[in-house]
ZATINU-608175 format. One record per residue (C-alpha): x, y, z. Coordinates in pm, whole numbers, padded with zeros to 5 digits, always signed. Example, Ala and Ser with C-alpha at 12.3 -4.5 7.8 and 13.67 -1.06 7.14 Angstrom:
2
+01230-00450+00780/+01367-00106+00714/
***
This chain:
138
+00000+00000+00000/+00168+00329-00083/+00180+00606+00193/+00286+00940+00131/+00633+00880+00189/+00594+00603-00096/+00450+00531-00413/+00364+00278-00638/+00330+00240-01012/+00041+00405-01080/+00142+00742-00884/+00464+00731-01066/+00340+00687-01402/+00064+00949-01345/+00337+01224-01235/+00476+01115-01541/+00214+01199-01781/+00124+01507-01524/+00496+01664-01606/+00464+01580-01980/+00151+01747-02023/+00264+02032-01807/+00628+02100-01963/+00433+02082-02273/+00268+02399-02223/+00568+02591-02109/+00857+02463-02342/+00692+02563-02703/+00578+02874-02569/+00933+02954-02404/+01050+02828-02780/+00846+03049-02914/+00930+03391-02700/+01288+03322-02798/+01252+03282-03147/+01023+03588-03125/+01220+03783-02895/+01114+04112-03014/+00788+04053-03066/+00795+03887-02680/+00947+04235-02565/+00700+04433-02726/+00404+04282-02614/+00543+04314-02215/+00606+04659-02296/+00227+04689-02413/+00184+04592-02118/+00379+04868-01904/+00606+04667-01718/+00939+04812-01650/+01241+04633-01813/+01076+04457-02057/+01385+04252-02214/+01494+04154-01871/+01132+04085-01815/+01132+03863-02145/+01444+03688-02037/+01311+03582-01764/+00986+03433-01922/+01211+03255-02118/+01454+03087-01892/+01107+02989-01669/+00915+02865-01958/+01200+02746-02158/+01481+02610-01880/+01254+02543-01597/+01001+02387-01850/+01238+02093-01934/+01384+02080-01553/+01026+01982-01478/+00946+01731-01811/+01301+01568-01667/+01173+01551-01292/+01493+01794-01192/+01448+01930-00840/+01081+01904-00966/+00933+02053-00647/+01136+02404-00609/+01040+02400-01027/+00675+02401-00970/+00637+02616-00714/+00815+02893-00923/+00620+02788-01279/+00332+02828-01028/+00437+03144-00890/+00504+03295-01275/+00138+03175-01411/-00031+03348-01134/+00165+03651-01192/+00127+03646-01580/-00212+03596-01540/-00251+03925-01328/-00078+04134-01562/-00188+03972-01880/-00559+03885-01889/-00690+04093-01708/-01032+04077-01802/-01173+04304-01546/-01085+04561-01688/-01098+04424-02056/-01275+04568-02333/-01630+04365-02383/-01535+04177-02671/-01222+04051-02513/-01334+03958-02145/-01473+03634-02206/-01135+03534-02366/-00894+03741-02112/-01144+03535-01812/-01046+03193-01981/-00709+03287-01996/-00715+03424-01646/-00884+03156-01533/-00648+02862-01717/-00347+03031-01590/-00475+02980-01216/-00529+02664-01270/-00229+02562-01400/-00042+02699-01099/-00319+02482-00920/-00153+02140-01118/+00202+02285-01058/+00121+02318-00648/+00006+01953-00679/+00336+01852-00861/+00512+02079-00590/+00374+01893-00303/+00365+01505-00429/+00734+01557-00661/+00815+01432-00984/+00776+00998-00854/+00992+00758-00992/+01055+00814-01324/+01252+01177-01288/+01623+01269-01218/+01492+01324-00832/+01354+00990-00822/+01150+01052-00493/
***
């Protein structure tokens, strides 16, 4: 019987699949802000943040870097919590749908709303770690 210091098959294999499906959100869009860096600093500047290259560097090395440090299960827990901390906060400044024009609040909501939970799956990854089949191997 698994405990929560242990885990079987199942839980590993789940994590797994959890991390895949994860990491496969963050690393094509990290891909894609590097490839696009300009266009990636633009848009943060459209959204009047200070710094907005250092600000795009960062998305990148989180989406990007910390994206495949979580698809390989590499200290999988501090990963999470700071791919968890970045959705919330990109969610806050970026789909903001309270204050979005009418025909864009329904899709700044769903944005909002799948960012948060996202962080959500990333807090569950946090707290259970990567399972078996990751470099942690806890």
């Amino acid at each position: 019987m698994a405990t929560a210091t242990t885990t079987n098959s199942t839980q590993d294999t789940l994590a797994l699949i959890g991390r895949i499906l994860v990491a496969y959100l963050f690393i094509p869009a990290g891909i894609g802000k590097l490839m696009g860096f300009g266009g990636t600093v633009g848009y943060i500047t459209s959204a009047s943040l200070p710094l907005p290259e250092v600000a795009a560097a960062i998305a990148i090395l989180i989406e990007l870097g910390l994206g495949i440090a979580l698809l390989l299960g590499f200290k999988t827990r501090w990963t999470a919590i700071v791919m968890a901390i970045f959705s919330v906060v990109t969610a806050l400044f970026f789909h903001k749908y309270w204050s979005a024009p009418d025909a864009m609040k329904m899709m700044q909501q769903i944005n909002f709303n799948k960012n948060i939970a996202i962080a959500g799956g990333l807090l569950a990854i946090a707290a259970f770690g990567a399972g078996r089949f990751s470099i942690d191997r806890k």
